[in-house]
N, C-alpha and C positions, 0 to 999 in steps of 0.2 A: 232037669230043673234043679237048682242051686238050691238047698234048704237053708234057711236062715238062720242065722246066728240066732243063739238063744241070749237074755241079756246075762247069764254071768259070763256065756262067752266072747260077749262082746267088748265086757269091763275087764274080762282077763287078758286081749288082746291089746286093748286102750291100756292099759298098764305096762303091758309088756314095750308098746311105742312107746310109750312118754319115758318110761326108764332108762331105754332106747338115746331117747334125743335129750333125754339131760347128762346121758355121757358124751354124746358127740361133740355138745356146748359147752363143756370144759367143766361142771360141777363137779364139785370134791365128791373122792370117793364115798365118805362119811354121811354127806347129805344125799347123795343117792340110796344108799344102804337104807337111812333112814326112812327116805319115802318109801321103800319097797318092803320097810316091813308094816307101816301104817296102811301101804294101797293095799295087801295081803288082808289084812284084817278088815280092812274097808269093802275088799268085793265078797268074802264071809259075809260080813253085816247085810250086804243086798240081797246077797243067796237067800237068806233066811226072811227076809221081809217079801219076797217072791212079788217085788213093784217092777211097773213097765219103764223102758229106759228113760221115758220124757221126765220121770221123776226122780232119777236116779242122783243127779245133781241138782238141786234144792237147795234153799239153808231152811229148810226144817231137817229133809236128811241128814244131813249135814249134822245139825245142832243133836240129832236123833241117836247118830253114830256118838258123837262124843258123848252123851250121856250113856249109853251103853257099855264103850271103851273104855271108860274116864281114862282117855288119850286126847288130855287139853288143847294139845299144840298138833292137834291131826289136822287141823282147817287149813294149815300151809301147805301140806302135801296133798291132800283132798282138792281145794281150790288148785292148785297149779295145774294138775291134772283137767279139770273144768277148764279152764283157761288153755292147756292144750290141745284138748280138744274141739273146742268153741272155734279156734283160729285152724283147727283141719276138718271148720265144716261137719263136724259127727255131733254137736248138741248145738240148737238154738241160742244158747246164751249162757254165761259158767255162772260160777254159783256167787248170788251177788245177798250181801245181807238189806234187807228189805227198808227201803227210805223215806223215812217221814217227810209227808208230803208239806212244803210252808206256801202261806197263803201267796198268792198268782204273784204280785210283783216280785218276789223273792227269786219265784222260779224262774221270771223271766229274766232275773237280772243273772241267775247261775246259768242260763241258756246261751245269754251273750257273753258271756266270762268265759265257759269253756268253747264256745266257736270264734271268737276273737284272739281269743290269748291263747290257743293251740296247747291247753295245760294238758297235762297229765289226769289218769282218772284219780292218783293220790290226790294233788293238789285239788280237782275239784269238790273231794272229800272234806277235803279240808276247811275249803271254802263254807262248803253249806253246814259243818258243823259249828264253825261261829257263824254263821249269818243265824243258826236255830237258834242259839244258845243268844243272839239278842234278840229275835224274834218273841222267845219266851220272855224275856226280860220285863219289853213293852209289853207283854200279854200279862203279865204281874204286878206291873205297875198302872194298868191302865194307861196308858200310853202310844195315843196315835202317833201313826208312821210320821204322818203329814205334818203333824206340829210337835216335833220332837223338839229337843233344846239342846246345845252342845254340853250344858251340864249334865243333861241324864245321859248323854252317851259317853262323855267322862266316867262318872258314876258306873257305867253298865262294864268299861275298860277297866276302870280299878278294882270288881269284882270278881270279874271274869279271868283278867291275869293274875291273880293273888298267889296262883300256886304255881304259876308256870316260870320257868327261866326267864333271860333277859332275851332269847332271840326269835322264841315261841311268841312271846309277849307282842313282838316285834312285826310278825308274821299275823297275828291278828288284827294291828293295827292296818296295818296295808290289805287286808282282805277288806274291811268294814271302812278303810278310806277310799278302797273303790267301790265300793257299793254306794257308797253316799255323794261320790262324784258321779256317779251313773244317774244317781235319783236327781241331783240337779239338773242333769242333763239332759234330761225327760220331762222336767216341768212340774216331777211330784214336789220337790223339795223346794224354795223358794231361793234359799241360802246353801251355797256350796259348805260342808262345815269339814269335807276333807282334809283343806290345809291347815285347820286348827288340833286333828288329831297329829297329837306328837307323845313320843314319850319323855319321860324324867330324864334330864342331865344328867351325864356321867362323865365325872370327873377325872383326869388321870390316868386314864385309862385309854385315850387313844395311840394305836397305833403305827406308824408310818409305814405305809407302802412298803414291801419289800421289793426289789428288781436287783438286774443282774449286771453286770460292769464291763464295758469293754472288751475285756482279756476272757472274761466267762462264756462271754456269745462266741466271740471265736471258737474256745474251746468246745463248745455244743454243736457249732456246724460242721465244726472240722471232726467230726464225731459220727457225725451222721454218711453213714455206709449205703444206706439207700439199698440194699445187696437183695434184699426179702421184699414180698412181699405188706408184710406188717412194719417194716423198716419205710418203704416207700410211704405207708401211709401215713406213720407218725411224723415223718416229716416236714409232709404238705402241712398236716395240723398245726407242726410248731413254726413252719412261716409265717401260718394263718395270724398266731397268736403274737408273733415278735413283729411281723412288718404294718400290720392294722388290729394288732387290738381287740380280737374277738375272743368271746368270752369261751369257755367249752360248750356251752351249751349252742351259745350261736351257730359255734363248727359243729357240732353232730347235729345240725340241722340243716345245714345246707344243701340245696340241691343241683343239681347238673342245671337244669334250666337258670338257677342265681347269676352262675357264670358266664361273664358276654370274653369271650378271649380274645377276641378283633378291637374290642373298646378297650379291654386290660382292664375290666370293673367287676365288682360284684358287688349282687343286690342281697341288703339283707331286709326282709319284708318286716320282720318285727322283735324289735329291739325290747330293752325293757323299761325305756321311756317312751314306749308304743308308735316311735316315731320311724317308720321306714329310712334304710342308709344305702344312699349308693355309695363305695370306696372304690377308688385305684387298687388297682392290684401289681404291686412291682413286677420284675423279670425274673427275681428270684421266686416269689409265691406262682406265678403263671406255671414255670418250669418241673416246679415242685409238683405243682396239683395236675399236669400234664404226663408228668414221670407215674402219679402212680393211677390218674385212670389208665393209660397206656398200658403198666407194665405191673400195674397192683391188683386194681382193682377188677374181680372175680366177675365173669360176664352174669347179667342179673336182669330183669326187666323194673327192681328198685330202682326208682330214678332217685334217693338219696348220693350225695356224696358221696360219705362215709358210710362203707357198710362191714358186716360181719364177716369174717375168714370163713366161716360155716356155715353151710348150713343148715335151716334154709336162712339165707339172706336175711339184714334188714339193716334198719338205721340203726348205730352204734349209740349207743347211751352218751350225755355227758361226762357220766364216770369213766366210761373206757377212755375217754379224750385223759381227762387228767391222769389216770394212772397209766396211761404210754406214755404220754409226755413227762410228767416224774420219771417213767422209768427209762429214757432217753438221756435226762438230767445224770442220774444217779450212776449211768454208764460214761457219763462224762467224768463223773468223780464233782459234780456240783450237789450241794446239798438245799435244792431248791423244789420250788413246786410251778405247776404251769401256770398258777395264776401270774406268777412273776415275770412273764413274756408281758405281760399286758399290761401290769406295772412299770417294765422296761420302755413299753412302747409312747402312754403317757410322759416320762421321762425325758424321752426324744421328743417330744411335740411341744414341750414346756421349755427344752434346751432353742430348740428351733424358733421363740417368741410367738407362737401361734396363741392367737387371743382367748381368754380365760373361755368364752362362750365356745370360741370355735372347737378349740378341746370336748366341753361340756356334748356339744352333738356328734364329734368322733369317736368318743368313747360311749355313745348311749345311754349317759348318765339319765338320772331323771329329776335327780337335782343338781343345782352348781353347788350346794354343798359339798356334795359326793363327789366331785371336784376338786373342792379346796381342799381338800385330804391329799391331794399329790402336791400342794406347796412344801410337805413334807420330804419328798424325794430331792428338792433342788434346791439346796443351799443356797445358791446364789441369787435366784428370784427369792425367796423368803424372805431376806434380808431386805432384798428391795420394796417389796411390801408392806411389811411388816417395821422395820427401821429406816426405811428412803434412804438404804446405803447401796450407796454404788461403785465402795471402793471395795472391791472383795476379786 
């Protein structure tokens, strides 16, 4: 008979894996070191409390350890470790800090936000911390849901962002515009007051699209070696981005099912004007994303795309998109960034006379505003718009 692990020997082994699998996954020397002298001290701190595993990862422990240690910043190596564990099956759940519950409609609107909108557990953090902090508002001003005013929710936005930047600010706005477009759309709200939140003008301060030119694109593909493994998959990415337009996020979400390769289409289910897109897919993007499931991509039962050179498998982040495709650019000797495939691609569909709308659903805008920001890239329509010149 096999005697059981005792729990520090089970947390000195879970330590010993995760230190494990944060070398394999490419973490700096530095921050491994550093987790390994906090989970040291962290499986001490159990030894001594002599608790059964189910409680070992908590945020009371947790909060228990750091008042002990006063080692502030241990909840990052502490939770990771919860978190890699959690995902190999050895704890019910990692260690999450405990969430003020808000009254029913609230939670039902954060129910369908994160199953709709496939967010992040950041982003849905995000979400319910303003949605509390105007919860509380109404709850301070006496102030039903039902008969709110777009003055008081003005009032609650100008409070609320007093201290934050211009893009934080921004970010609040568009959580609590879809919350109040949801509530219309449910019948709580009588008046849609979404399209009234806006922020303050800024003047001055816009910027034009950047994109790449001609002689630059060349230079990028005639660049691309394809020879690697990680070479084949950056490249499908930057076709993804220069011949249709998808954002990084949209590509490190794709899945093998997206792709119909007989039709030369792909399906993108949710864009961020919530609108599903089927595109064409040229001969070059086909080839590309053929080249490296073929001959890239690591056999996996992940049915994403894009996945990780390591194990174990998974879908690659948005970030990894941008920084291979930057770091593609930078081997070309371009000093650009990926967003500028997609900037380029607008550029060509506003050279091409494709109609202002038709752009506006190409690109997944959610407004034609966010649109008319690329009359910026093309001299020669801006003119036209802008001055009815056609001599140019």
């Amino acid at each position: 008979m096999v005697k059981a692990l005792s729990v520090a020997e089970r947390l000195e082994k879970a330590v010993s894996d995760y230190l494990l699998w944060m070398i394999s996954n490419g973490y700096a020397d530095s921050t491994s070191m550093r987790y390994q002298q906090i989970l040291t001290y962290f499986s001490r701190f159990i030894t001594q409390l002599a608790i059964p595993w189910d409680a070992v990862f908590t945020f009371d422990t947790l909060k228990g350890f750091q008042k002990e240690s006063g080692l502030i910043r241990a909840s990052h190596a502490v939770r990771g470790l919860s978190r890699y564990l959690f995902k190999q099956n050895k704890i019910k759940r990692p260690i999450e800090k405990p969430v003020q519950p808000l009254p029913e409609v609230f939670e039902e609107y954060i129910d369908y936000y994160t199953r709709v909108k496939d967010i992040s557990r950041l982003q849905m953090l995000r979400a319910r911390r303003t949605l509390t902090a105007f919860g509380d508002y109404l709850d301070k001003n006496s102030i039903m849901l039902k008969t709110v005013r777009i003055e008081q929710i003005d009032a609650f936005l100008a409070a609320h962002n007093r201290n934050y930047v211009k893009g934080t600010s921004g970010t609040h706005r568009s959580i609590l515009r879809g919350f109040l477009a949801w509530l219309h759309q449910n019948r709580i709200l009588k008046r849609n007051f979404a399209p009234l939140i806006i922020g303050a003008p800024v003047f001055a301060q816009s910027i034009p699209p950047k994109f790449l030119r001609p002689d630059e694109i060349r230079c990028l593909f005639e660049s691309l070696t394809g020879t690697t493994p990680l070479e084949l998959r950056t490249t499908a990415m930057i076709c993804l981005g220069f011949y249709i337009g998808l954002r990084p996020k949209e590509i490190s979400r794709i899945r093998l099912n997206d792709i119909k390769f007989k039709k030369q289409e792909i399906c993108i289910p949710d864009r961020k004007n919530t609108n599903p897109a089927r595109l064409p897919l040229p001969d070059r993007c086909i080839k590309a994303v053929a080249a490296y499931i073929m001959g890239g991509r690591p056999a996996t039962d992940n049915r994403s795309l894009f996945i990780t050179d390591r194990v174990p498998y998974r879908q690659i982040l948005p970030v990894t998109v941008s920084k291979d495709i930057a770091g593609a650019m930078k081997k070309a000797g371009l000093s650009s960034a990926a967003y500028w495939l997609r900037h380029t691609y607008a550029q060509n569909l506003l050279e091409a006379d494709i109609p202002f709308f038709e752009i506006k659903e190409m690109m997944g805008h959610d407004s034609i505003q966010t649109t008319r920001r690329y009359l910026h890239v093309h001299t020669k329509l801006m003119r036209k718009v802008f001055f009815d010149d056609d001599a140019f």
